[in-house]
N, C-alpha and C positions, 0 to 999 in steps of 0.2 A: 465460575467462568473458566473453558479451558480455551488455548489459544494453539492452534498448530504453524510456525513459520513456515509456508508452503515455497517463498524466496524471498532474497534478497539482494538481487538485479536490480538498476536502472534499466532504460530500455536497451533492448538489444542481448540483453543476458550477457554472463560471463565463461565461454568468449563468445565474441561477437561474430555472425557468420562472415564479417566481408572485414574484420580486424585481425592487424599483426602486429597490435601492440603490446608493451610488457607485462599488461595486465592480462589480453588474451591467451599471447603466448603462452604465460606460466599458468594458466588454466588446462592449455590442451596438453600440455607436458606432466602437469600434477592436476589427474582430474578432482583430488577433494578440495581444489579452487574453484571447481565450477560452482556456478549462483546462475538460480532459475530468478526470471521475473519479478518483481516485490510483491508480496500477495502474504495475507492470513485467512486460516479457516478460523470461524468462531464457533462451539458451543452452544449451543439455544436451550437445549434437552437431550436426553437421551436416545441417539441416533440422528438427532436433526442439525443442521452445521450450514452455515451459509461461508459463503468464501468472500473477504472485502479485496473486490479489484480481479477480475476475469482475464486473466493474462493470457497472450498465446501459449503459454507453457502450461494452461490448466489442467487437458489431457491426462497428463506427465504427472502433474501435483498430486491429481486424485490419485493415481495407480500407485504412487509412492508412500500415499499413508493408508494404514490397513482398515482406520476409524474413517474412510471417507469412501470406500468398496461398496460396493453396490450388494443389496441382498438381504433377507435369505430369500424374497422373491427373484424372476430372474428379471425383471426389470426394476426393482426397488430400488431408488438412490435413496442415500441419505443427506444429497443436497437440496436446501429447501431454496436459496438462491441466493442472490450477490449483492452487494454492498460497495456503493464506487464513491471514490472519494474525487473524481475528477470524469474528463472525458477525453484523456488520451489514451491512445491507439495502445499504448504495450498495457493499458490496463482496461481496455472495455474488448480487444479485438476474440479473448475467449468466450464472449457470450454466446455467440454464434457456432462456436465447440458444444455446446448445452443444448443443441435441436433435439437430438435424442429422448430429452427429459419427456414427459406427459407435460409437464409443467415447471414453473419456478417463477421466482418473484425477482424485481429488480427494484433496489430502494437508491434512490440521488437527488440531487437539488432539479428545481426546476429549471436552470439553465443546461444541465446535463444529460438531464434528461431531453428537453428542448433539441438538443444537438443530435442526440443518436436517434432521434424519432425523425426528426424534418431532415438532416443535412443527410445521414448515414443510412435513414429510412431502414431500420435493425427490424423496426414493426413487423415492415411489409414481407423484409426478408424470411422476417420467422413465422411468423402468422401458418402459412402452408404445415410447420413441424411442428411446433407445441405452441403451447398456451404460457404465452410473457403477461405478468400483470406486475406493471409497473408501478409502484409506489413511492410516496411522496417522501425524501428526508427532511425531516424537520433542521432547520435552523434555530428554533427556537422550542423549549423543552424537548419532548425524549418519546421515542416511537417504540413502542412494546414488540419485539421480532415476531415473537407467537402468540401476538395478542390478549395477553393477561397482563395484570398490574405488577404481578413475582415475577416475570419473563426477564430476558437481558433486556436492555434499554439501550438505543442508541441516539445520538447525536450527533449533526454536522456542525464545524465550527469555521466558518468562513474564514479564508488567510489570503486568498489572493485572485485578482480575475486574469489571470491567465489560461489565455484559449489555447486549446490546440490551434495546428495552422490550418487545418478546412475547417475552422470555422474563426477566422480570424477577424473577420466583419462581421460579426455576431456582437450584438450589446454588451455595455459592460456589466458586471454584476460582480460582485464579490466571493457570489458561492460558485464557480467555475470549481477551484478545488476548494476542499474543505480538510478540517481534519475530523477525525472521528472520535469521540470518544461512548465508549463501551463502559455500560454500568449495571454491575451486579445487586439485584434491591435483597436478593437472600443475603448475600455475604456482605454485602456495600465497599466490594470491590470495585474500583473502578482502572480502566485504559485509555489510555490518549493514543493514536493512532495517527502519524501525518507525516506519510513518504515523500509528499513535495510541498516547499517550503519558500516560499516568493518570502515572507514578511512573520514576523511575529508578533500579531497583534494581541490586547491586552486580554481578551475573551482564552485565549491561547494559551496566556501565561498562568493566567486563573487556572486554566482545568488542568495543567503541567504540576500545576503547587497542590493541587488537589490528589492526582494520579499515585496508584499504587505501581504503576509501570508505563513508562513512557518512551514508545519507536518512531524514533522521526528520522528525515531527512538525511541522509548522508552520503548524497550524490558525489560532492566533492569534498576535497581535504580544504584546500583554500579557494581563494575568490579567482587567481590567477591560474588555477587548474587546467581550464581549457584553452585557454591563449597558452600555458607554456609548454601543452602538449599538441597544441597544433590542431585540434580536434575545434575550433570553433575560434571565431574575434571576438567573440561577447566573452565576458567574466561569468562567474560562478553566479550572482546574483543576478547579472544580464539575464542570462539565460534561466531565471527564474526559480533558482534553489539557491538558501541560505549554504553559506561554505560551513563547516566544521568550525576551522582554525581560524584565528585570526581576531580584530578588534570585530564584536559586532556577531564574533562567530556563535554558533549556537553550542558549542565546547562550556564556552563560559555561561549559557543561561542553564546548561543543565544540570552543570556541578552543583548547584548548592542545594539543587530538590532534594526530597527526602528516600524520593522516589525512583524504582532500578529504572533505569535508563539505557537504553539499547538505538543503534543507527541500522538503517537501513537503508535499502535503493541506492544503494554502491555501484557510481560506474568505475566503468572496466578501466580507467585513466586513477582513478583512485589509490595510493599506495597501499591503503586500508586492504585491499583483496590480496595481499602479498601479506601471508600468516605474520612471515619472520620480520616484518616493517617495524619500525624502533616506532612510530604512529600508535601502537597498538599498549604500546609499556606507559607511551602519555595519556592517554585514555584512561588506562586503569588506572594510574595517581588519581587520577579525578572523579573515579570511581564509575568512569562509563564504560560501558560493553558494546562490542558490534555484536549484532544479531547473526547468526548462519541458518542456511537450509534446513530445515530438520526438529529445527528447534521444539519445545513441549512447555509455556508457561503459563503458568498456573499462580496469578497474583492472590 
């Protein structure tokens, strides 16, 4: 299993186009602050790579890693297609960057799917440009990407039913977001994957004890983040991401895995995006890492 960090954004990227805060700022002053979108490329086979989470920065992703270039045909991609762990806007809005393709697949829960077909009608939109064949993520066992039983295996693990806001009167369900985990049956490598984080339920903690590498959540430092930067009245967990720090925080669920451990979907309000942040020296005591742009892991 090879893993390309394509970003490691919350939404709006870092910096944000209509923000001048400390976190933007010192983006556009020191561009190796900037962070594209949250998004991974995955591995399937040789040449074949589907990307989890279609960000509007996908364009930009592809053209930055040379393992995701199109060729040696002149319209040959080597994306086979995507992988969404939710149905918010900064992580489905690049699918529609993808007309170009002959084709690709799209794997989600059926409430996510539900949303981008009936509310976003993605169908209709695309239907005239290529061929979308939407398929189903399993919640329960493991969907083979290239369809063999050695292939990577993936799985959704239901953590919270928060909807985007068009579709906020939409039923509840559980699997709105999910988290993912990625399982190699040649190496019996396995990945937990889960950039938004409402709750950690026990399905959660299971595959995290299990994980040879596990990127989650790390929107904010603590719970009081966006109340005391002004950016919102709800709390860290209000606003449907477990904080970092704190009692409760997911700091403390991840120390004691055995397993590397990496944060992700860092907003721009986060001190974590400020290299020199004394945040970054407590993490490592505990033996966590943030993840950056660029990234190459290979569990």
């Amino acid at each position: 299993m090879l893993l390309l960090v394509l970003g490691t954004a919350a939404g709006g990227g870092i910096p944000q186009w209509n923000c001048a805060c400390p976190g933007c700022s010192g983006a556009r002053a020191h561009p190796h602050r900037r962070r594209r979108h949250a998004s991974l490329a995955v591995r399937t086979g040789e040449g074949r790579w589907y990307v989890v989470n279609a960000t509007p920065d996908i364009g930009d992703q592809i053209e930055e890693r040379p393992e995701l270039h199109p060729g040696p045909g002149p319209r040959q991609t080597h994306l086979a297609g995507v992988i969404l762990t939710d149905a918010e806007l900064d992580h489905t809005l690049g699918i529609a960057r993808l007309r170009e393709a002959d084709g690709f697949q799209v794997l989600a829960t059926a409430p996510v799917r539900q949303a981008l077909l009936d509310r976003r009608r993605l169908g209709e939109v695309l239907a005239p440009y290529t061929d979308v064949t939407w398929r189903e993520l399993p919640e329960r066992g493991a969907e083979s990407l290239d369809g063999t039983s050695s292939g990577l295996q993936v799985s959704g693990i239901p953590v919270s039913g928060k909807r985007p806001r068009y579709a906020a009167d939409a039923p509840d369900d559980d699997a709105w977001v999910v988290a993912l985990r990625l399982y190699d049956p040649s190496s019996g490598a396995s990945v937990l994957y889960a950039p938004a984080l409402a709750a950690w339920p026990d399905r959660l903690q299971q595959a995290a004890a299990e994980a040879d590498c596990v990127i989650v959540d790390g929107t904010f430092w603590d719970d009081e983040e966006p109340r005391r930067t002004g950016i919102s009245s709800r709390t860290a967990t209000g606003m449907g991401h477990l904080p970092i720090d704190g009692p409760g925080g997911t700091a403390e669920r991840l120390a004691p895995l055995s397993a590397r451990c990496l944060y992700t979907h860092l907003n721009n309000t986060n001190p974590l995006v400020d290299p020199a942040a004394p945040q970054h020296k407590r993490l490592a005591r505990l033996g966590i890492e943030v993840a950056h742009d660029g990234m190459v892991i290979e569990p």
